[in-house]
C-alpha positions in Angstrom: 95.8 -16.0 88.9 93.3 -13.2 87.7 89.9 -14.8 88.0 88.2 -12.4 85.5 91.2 -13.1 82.7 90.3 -14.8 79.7 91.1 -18.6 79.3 93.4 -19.0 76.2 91.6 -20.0 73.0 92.4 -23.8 72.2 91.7 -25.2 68.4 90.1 -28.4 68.4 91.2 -30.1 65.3 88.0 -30.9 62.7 88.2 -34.2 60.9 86.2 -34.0 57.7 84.0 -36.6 55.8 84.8 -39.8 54.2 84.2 -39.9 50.1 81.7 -40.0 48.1 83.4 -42.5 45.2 83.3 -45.8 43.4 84.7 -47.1 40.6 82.6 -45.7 38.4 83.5 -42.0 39.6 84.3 -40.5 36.2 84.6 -36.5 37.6 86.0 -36.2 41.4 84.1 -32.7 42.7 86.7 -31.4 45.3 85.4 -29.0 48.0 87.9 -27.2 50.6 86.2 -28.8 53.7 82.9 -29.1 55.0 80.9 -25.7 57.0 79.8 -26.5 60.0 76.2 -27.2 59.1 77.8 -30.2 56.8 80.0 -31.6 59.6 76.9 -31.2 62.2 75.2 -33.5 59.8 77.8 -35.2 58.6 76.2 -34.7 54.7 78.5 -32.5 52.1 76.9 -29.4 51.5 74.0 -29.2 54.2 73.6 -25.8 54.5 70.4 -24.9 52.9 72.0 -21.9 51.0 74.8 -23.6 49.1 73.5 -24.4 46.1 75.7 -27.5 45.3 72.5 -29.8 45.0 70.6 -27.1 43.4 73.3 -26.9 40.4 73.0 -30.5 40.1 69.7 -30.9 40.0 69.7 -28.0 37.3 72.4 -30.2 35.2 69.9 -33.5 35.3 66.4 -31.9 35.6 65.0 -35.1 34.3 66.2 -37.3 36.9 64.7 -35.6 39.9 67.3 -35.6 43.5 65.5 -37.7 46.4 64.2 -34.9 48.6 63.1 -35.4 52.4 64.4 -36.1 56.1 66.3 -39.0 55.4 67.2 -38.4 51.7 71.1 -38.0 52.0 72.0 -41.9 51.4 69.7 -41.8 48.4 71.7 -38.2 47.5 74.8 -40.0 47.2 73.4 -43.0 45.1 72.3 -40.3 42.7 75.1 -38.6 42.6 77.3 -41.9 41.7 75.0 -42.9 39.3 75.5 -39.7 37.4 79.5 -41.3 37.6 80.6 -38.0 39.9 82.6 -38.3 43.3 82.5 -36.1 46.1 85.4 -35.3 48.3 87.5 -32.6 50.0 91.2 -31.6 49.5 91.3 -31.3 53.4 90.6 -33.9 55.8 91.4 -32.2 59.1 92.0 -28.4 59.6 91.4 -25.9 62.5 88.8 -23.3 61.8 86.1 -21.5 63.8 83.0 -20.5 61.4 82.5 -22.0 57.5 84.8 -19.6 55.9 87.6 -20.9 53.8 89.3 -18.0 54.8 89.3 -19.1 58.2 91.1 -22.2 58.0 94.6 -23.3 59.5 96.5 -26.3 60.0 94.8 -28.0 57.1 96.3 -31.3 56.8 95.4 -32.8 52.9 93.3 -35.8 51.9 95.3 -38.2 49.5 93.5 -37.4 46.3 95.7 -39.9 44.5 95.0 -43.1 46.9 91.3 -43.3 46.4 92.6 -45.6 43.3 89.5 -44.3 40.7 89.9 -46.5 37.6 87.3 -44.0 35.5 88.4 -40.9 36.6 88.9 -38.6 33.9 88.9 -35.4 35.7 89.5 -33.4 38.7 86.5 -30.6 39.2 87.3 -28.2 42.3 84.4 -26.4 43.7 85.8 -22.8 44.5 89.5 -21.0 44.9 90.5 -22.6 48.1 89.9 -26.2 46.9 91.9 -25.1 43.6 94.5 -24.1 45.3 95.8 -27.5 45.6 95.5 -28.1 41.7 99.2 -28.6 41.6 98.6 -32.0 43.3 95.4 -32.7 41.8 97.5 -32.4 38.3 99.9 -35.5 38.8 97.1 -37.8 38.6 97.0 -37.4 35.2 93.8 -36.4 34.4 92.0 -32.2 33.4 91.7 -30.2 36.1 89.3 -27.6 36.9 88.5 -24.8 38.8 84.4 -24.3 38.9 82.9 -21.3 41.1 82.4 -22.3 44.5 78.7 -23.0 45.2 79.2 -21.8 48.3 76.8 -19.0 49.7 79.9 -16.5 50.3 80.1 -16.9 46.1 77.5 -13.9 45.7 80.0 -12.6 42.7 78.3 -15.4 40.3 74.8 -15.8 39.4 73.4 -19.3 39.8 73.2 -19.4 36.1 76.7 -18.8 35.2 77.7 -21.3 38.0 75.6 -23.6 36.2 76.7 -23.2 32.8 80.3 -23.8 33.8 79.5 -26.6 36.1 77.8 -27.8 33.2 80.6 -27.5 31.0 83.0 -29.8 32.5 80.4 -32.4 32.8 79.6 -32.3 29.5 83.0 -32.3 28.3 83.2 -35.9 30.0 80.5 -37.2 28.6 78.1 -37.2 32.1 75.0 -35.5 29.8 
């Protein structure tokens, strides 16, 4: 064996985060899968440059986000009481780095068996997540494709994400 050779690369298989839902979800927000600031933390959308919360905040200005170390429980709460649902369309992949474009072996989260009596649509934060619109479609329900707020999404000013982020809530009678 040639001591200064390389080992091989081995993928570790990521497992992703459990959902943000209740049966009150009215719009399910579908990501790709979490960067790895969000599955270090095990919090959707950690990294302090996506602006996922930011948007939100933005959309319900009057009903301020709990802020602070151990705000992320109280995030969620928020978040459900604004009758949205958080989730990803992959629940395991292999991928080194946050990019979208880096992932392989996704394997798929089943959308359709988190049994959401209110849902009335199907949001999809960014292009990879949208890909799997065809799936998303069978339950019935609008789907759409919203700009990713993900910081790699430099093409779209904050205030066009917002407006069409805004949009769709709106359209489902969330403001």
């Amino acid at each position: 064996m040639n001591p200064s050779a390389a080992p091989a690369a081995v993928s570790t298989l990521l497992t992703g985060l459990a959902p943000i839902v209740s049966p009150s979800t009215v719009v399910l927000i579908l990501g790709s899968f979490p960067g790895v600031k969000s599955l270090a933390q095990q919090q959707y959308y950690a990294h302090p440059q996506n602006q996922f919360w930011k948007i939100l905040q933005a959309v319900w200005p009057e009903k301020p986000l709990p802020s602070g170390a151990d705000s992320y429980g109280k995030r969620c709460g928020w978040l459900l009481d604004r009758g949205l649902g958080v989730w990803d369309v992959y629940g395991a992949c292999e991928r080194e780095g946050s990019l979208d474009s880096a992932i392989r072996a996704p394997v798929a989260n089943d959308i359709a068996g988190l049994h959401l009596p209110r849902l009335a649509a199907i949001a999809h934060n960014g292009g990879e997540s949208f890909k799997h619109a065809r799936h998303t479609r069978t339950l019935g329900v609008p789907v759409y494709q919203l700009p990713s707020t993900s910081p790699a999404n430099a093409s779209w000013s904050f205030e066009r994400k917002l407006a069409a982020w805004r949009e769709v809530f709106v359209a489902h009678h969330l403001l």
